[in-house]
PAZAPA-4460 file (N, C-alpha, C; in steps of 0.05 Angstrom, whole numbers, plus 32768, in hexadecimal, padded with zeros to 4 digits):
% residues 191
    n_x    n_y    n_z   ca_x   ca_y   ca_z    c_x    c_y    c_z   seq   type   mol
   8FF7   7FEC   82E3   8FF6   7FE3   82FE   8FDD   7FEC   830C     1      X     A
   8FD4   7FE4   8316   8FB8   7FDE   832B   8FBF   7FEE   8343     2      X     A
   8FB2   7FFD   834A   8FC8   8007   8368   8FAA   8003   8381     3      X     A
   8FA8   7FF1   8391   8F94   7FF3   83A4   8F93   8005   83BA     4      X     A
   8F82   8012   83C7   8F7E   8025   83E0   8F73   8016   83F7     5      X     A
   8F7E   8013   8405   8F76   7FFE   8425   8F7B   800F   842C     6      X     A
   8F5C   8014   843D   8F57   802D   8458   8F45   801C   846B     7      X     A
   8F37   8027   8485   8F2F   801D   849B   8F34   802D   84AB     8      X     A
   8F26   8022   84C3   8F2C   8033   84E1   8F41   802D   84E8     9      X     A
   8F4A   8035   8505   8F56   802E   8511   8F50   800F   8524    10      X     A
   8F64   7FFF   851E   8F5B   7FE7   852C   8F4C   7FD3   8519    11      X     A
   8F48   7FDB   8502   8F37   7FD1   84E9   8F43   7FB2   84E3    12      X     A
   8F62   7FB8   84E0   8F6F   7FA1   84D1   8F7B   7FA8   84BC    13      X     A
   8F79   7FC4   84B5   8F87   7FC7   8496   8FAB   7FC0   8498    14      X     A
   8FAC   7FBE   84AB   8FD4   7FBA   84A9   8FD0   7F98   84A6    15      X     A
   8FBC   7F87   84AC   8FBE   7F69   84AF   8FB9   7F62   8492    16      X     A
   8FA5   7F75   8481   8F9A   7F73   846A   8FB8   7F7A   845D    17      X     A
   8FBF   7F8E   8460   8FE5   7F95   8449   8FF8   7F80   844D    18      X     A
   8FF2   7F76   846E   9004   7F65   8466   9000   7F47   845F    19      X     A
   8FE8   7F4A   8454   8FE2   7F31   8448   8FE4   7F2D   8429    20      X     A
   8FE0   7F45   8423   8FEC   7F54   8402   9005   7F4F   8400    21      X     A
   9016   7F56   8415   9036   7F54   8411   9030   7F38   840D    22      X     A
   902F   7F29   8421   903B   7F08   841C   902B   7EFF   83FD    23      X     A
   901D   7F04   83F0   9014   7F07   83D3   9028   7F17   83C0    24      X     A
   9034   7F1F   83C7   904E   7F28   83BE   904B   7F4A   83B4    25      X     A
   9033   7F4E   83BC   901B   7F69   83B2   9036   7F88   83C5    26      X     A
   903D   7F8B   83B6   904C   7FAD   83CD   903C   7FBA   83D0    27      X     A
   903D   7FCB   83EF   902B   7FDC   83F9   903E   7FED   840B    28      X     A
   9035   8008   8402   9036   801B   840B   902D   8028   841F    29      X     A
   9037   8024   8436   9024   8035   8459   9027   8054   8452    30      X     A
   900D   805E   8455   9015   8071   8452   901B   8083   8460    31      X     A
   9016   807F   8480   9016   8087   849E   9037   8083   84A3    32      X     A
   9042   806E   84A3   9057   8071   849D   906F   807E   8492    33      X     A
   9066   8083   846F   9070   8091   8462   906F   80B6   8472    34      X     A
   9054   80B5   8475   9051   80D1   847E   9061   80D7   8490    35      X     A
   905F   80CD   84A7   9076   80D1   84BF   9091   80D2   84B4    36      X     A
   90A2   80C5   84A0   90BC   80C6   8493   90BB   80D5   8487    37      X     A
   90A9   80E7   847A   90A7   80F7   845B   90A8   810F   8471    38      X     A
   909A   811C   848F   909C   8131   8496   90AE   8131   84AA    39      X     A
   90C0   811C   84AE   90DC   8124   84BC   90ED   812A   84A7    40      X     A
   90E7   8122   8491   9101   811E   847A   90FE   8135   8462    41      X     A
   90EF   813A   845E   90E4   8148   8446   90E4   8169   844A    42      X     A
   90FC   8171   843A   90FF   8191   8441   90E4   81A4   843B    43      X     A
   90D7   818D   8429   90BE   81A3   8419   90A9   81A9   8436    44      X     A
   90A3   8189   8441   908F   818A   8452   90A1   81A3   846D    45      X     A
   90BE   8196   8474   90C8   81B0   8485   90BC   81C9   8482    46      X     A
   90D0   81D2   8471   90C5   81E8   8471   90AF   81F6   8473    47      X     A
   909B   81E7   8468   9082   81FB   8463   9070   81F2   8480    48      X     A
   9076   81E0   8490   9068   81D2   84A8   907B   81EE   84B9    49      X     A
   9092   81F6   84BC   90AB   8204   84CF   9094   8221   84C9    50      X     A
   908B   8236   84A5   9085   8240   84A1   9071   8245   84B6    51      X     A
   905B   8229   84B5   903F   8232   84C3   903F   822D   84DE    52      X     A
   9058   821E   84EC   9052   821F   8507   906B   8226   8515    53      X     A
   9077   822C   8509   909A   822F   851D   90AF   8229   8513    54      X     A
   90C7   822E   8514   90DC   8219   851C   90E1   820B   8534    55      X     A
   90D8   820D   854B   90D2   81FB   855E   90C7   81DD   8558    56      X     A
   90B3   81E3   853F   90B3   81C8   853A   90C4   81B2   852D    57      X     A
   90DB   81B9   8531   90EF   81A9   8522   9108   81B1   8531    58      X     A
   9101   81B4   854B   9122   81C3   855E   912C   81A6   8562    59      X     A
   9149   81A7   8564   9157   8186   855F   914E   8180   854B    60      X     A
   9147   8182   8536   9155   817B   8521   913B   8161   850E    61      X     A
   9127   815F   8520   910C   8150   8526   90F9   8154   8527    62      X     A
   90E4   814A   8517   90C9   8164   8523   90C0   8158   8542    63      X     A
   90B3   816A   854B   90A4   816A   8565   908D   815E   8564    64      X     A
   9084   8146   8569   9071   8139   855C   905C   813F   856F    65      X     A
   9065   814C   8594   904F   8153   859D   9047   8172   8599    66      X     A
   905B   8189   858E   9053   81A1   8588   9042   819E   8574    67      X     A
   9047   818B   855C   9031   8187   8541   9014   8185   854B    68      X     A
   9014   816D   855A   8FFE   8166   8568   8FE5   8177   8571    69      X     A
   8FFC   8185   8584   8FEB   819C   8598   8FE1   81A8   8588    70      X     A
   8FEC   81BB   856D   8FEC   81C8   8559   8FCE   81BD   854D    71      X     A
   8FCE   81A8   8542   8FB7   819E   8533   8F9A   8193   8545    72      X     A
   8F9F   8191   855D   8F91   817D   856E   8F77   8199   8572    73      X     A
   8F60   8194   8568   8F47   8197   856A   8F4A   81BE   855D    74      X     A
   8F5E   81BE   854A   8F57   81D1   8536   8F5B   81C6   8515    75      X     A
   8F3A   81C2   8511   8F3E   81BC   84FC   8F47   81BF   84D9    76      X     A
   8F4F   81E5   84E8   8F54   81E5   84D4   8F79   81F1   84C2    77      X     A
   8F83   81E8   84E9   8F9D   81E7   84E0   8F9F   81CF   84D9    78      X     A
   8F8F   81B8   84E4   8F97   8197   84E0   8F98   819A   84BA    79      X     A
   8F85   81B3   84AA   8F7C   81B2   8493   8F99   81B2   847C    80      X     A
   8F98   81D2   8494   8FBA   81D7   8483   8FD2   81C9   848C    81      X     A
   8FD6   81B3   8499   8FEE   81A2   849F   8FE6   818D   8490    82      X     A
   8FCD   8185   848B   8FCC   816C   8473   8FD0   8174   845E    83      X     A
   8FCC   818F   845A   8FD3   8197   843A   8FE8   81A1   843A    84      X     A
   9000   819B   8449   9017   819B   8444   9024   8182   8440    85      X     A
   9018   8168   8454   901D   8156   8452   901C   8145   8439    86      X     A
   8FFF   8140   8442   8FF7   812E   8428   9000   8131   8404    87      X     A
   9007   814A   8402   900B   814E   83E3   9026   8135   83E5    88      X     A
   9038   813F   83F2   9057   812D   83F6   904D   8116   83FB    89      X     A
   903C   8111   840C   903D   80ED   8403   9034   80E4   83F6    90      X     A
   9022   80F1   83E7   9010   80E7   83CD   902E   80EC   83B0    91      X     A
   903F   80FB   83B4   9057   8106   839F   9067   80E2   83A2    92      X     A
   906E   80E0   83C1   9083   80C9   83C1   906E   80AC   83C6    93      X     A
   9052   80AE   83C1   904A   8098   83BF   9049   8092   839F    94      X     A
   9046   80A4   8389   9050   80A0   8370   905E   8096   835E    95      X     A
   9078   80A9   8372   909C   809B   8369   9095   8081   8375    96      X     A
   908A   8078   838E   9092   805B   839B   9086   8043   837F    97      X     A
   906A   8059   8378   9061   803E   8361   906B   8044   834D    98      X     A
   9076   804F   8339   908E   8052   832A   909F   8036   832B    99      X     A
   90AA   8033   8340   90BF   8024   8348   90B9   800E   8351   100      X     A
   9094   8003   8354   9093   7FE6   834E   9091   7FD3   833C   101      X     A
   9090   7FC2   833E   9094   7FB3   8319   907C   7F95   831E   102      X     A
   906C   7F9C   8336   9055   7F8C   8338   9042   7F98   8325   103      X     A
   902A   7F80   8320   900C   7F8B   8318   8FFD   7F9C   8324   104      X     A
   8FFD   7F96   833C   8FF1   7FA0   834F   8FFD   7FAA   8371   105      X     A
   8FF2   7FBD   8374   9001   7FC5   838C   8FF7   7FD8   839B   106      X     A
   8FFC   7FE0   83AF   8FDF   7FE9   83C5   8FEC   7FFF   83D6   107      X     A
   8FD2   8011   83EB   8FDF   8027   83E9   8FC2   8022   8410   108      X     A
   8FD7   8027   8423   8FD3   801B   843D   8FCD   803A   8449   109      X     A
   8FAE   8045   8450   8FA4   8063   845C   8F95   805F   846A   110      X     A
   8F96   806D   8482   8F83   806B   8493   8F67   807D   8494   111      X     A
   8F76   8093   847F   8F70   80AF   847B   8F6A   80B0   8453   112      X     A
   8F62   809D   8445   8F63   8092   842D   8F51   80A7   841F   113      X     A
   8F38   80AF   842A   8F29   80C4   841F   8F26   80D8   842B   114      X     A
   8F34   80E3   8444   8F34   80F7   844B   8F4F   810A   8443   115      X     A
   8F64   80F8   8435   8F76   80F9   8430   8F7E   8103   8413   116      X     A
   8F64   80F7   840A   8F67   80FF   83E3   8F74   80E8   83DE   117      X     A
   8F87   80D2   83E8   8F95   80C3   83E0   8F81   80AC   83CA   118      X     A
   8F69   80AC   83D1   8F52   8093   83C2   8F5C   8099   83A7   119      X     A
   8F64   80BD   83A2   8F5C   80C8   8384   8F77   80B9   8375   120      X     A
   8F8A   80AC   8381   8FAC   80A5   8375   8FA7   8088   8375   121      X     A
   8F8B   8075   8376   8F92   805B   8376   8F78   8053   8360   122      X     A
   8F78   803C   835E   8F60   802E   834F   8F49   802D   8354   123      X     A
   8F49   8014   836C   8F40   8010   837C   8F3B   800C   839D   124      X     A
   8F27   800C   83A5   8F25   8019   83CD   8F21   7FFA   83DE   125      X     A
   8F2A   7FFA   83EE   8F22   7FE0   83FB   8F21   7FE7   8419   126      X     A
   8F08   7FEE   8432   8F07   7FF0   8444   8F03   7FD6   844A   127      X     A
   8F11   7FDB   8469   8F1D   7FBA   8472   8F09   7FCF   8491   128      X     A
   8EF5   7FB3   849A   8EE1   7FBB   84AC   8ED9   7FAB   84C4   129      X     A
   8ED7   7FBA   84CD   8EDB   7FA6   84F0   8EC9   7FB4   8507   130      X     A
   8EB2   7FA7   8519   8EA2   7FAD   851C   8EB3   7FC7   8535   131      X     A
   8EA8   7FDD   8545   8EB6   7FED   8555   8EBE   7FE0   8572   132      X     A
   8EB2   7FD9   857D   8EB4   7FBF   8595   8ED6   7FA9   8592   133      X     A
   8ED3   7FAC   857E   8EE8   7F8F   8579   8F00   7FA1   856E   134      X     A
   8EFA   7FB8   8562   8F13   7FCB   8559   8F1F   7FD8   857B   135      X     A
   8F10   7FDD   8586   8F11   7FE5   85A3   8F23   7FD1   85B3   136      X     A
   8F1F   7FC1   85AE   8F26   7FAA   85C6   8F45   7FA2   85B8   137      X     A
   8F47   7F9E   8594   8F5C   7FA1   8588   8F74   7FB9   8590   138      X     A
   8F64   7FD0   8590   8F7F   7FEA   8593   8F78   7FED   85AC   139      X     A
   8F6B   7FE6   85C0   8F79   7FE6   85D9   8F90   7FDA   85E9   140      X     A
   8F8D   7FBA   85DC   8FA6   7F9D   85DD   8FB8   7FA8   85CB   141      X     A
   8FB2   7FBB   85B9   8FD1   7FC4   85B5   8FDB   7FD8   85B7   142      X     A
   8FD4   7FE9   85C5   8FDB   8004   85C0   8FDB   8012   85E3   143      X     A
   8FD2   7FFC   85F3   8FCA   8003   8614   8FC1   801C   8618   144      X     A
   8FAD   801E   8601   8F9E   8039   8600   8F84   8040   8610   145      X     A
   8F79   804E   861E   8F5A   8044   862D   8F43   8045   860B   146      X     A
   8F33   803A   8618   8F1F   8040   860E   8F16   805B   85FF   147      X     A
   8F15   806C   8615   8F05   808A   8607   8F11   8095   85F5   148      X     A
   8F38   8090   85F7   8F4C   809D   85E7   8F47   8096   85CD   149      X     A
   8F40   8073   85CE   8F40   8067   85AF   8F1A   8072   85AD   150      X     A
   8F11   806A   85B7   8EF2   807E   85AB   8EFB   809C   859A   151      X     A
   8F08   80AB   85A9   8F09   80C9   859E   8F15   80BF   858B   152      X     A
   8F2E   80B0   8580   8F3A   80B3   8567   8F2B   80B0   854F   153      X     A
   8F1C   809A   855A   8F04   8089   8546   8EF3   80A7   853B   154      X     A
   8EE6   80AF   854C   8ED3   80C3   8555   8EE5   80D8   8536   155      X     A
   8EFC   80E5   8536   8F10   80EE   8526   8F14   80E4   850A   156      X     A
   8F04   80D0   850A   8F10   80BE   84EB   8EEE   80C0   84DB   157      X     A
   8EEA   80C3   84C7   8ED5   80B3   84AE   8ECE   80A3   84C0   158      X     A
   8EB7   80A3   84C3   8EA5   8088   84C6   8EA7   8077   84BE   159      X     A
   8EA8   8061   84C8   8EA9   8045   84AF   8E97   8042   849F   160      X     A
   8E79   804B   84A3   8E67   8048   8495   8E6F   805B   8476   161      X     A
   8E74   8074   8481   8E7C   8085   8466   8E95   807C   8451   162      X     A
   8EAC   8071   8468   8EBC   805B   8453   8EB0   8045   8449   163      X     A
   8EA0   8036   8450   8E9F   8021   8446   8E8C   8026   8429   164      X     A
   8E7B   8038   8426   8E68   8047   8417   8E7D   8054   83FF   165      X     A
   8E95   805D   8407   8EA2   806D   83EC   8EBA   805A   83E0   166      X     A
   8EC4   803C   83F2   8ECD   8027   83EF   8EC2   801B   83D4   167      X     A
   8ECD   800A   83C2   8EC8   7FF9   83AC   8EC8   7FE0   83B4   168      X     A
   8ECF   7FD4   83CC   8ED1   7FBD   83D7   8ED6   7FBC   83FB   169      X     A
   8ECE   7FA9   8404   8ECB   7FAC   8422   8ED6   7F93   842C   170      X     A
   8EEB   7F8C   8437   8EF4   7F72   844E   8EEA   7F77   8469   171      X     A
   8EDC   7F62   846F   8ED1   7F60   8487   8EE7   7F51   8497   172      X     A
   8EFB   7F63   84AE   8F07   7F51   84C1   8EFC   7F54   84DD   173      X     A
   8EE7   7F3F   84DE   8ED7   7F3D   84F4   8ED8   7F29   8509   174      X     A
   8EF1   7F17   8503   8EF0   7F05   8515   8EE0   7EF5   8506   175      X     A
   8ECD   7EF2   84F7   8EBC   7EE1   84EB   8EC3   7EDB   84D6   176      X     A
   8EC7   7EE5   84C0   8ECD   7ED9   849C   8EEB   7EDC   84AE   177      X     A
   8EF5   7EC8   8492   8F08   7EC5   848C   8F1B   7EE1   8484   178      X     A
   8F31   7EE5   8485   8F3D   7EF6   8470   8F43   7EEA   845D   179      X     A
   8F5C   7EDF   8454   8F6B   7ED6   8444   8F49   7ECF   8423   180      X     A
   8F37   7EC1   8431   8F27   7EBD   8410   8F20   7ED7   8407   181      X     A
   8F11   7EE7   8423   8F10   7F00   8415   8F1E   7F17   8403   182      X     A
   8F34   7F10   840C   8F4E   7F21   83FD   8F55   7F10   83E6   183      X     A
   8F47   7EF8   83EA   8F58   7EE6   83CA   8F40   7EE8   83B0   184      X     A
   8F24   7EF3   83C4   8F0F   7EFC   83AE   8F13   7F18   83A9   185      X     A
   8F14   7F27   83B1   8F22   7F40   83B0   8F2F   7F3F   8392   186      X     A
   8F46   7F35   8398   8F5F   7F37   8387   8F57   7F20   8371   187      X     A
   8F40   7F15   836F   8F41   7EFE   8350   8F29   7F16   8341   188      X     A
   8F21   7F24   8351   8F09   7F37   8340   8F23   7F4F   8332   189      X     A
   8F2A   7F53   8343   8F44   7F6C   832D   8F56   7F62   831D   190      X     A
   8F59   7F3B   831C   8F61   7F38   830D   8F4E   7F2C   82F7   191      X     A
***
């Protein structure tokens, strides 16, 4: 099995790009998703997240998704040791998930793809790229976020230039090309 890595910024398009894999019948794995379920659910990630910051962070029975926050927000190097609690577990149940597909191919949805280590568990990389202006104007119409808020996140992420550079392949969703050919050239070269 083929396992693809779709990463991008925020506002990029990579969720429009998976789900254009799905309707190709292609399974994909979010991994932002997963993560959020894997550290409410997952005794391993509990515990050792309760170890380094509290049991407060999990009072009711939930983690505290704004104590985490505060916790990680502009120390980089607790953000270091809460991904390396994280990420091992979702890279463990992104495994079992491909185990359990019975496609050729199947893809693996990060926002965080090489900051993450996750690039090292797939084949191939596909940054999905969108100029910053138009990602801006995107996660603001959805997210009723200002401006500066979605700058700093950006500001927080890989460059696109440095993804698109450690990427094996690049979709341009610019409002300009097409998607759908580009993803159908994509996918006739891996086949």
């Amino acid at each position: 099995m083929v396992r693809i890595g779709i990463t991008g910024g925020i506002g990029s398009g990579k969720s429009v790009v998976s789900s254009l894999l799905e309707v190709v019948g292609i399974p994909v794995y979010i991994a932002d998703t997963e993560s959020k379920l894997l550290t409410n659910t997952s005794p391993m990630i509990r515990k050792q997240l309760t170890a380094l910051l509290g049991d407060e962070l999990f009072a009711g029975g939930e983690l505290n998704k704004r104590r985490l926050a505060s916790a990680i927000f502009n120390d980089p190097e607790m953000l270091k040791q809460v991904n390396g609690i994280i990420h091992p577990e979702v890279n463990r149940h992104f495994s079992d998930w491909v185990n359990r597909q019975t496609s050729k191919l199947c893809a693996l949805e990060s926002a965080i793809l090489f900051e993450s280590g996750f690039n090292r568990t797939v084949d191939v990389t596909v940054m999905v790229y969108a100029p910053l202006e138009l990602r801006l104007t995107r996660v603001a119409a959805r997210d009723g976020a200002s401006i500066e808020s979605i700058r700093s996140r950006i500001n927080n992420q890989l460059p696109d230039e440095t993804k698109m550079q450690k990427a094996d392949y690049t979709i341009y969703n610019d409002d300009r090309q097409a998607l759908i050919p580009q993803i159908q050239a994509f996918l006739n070269r891996l086949i």
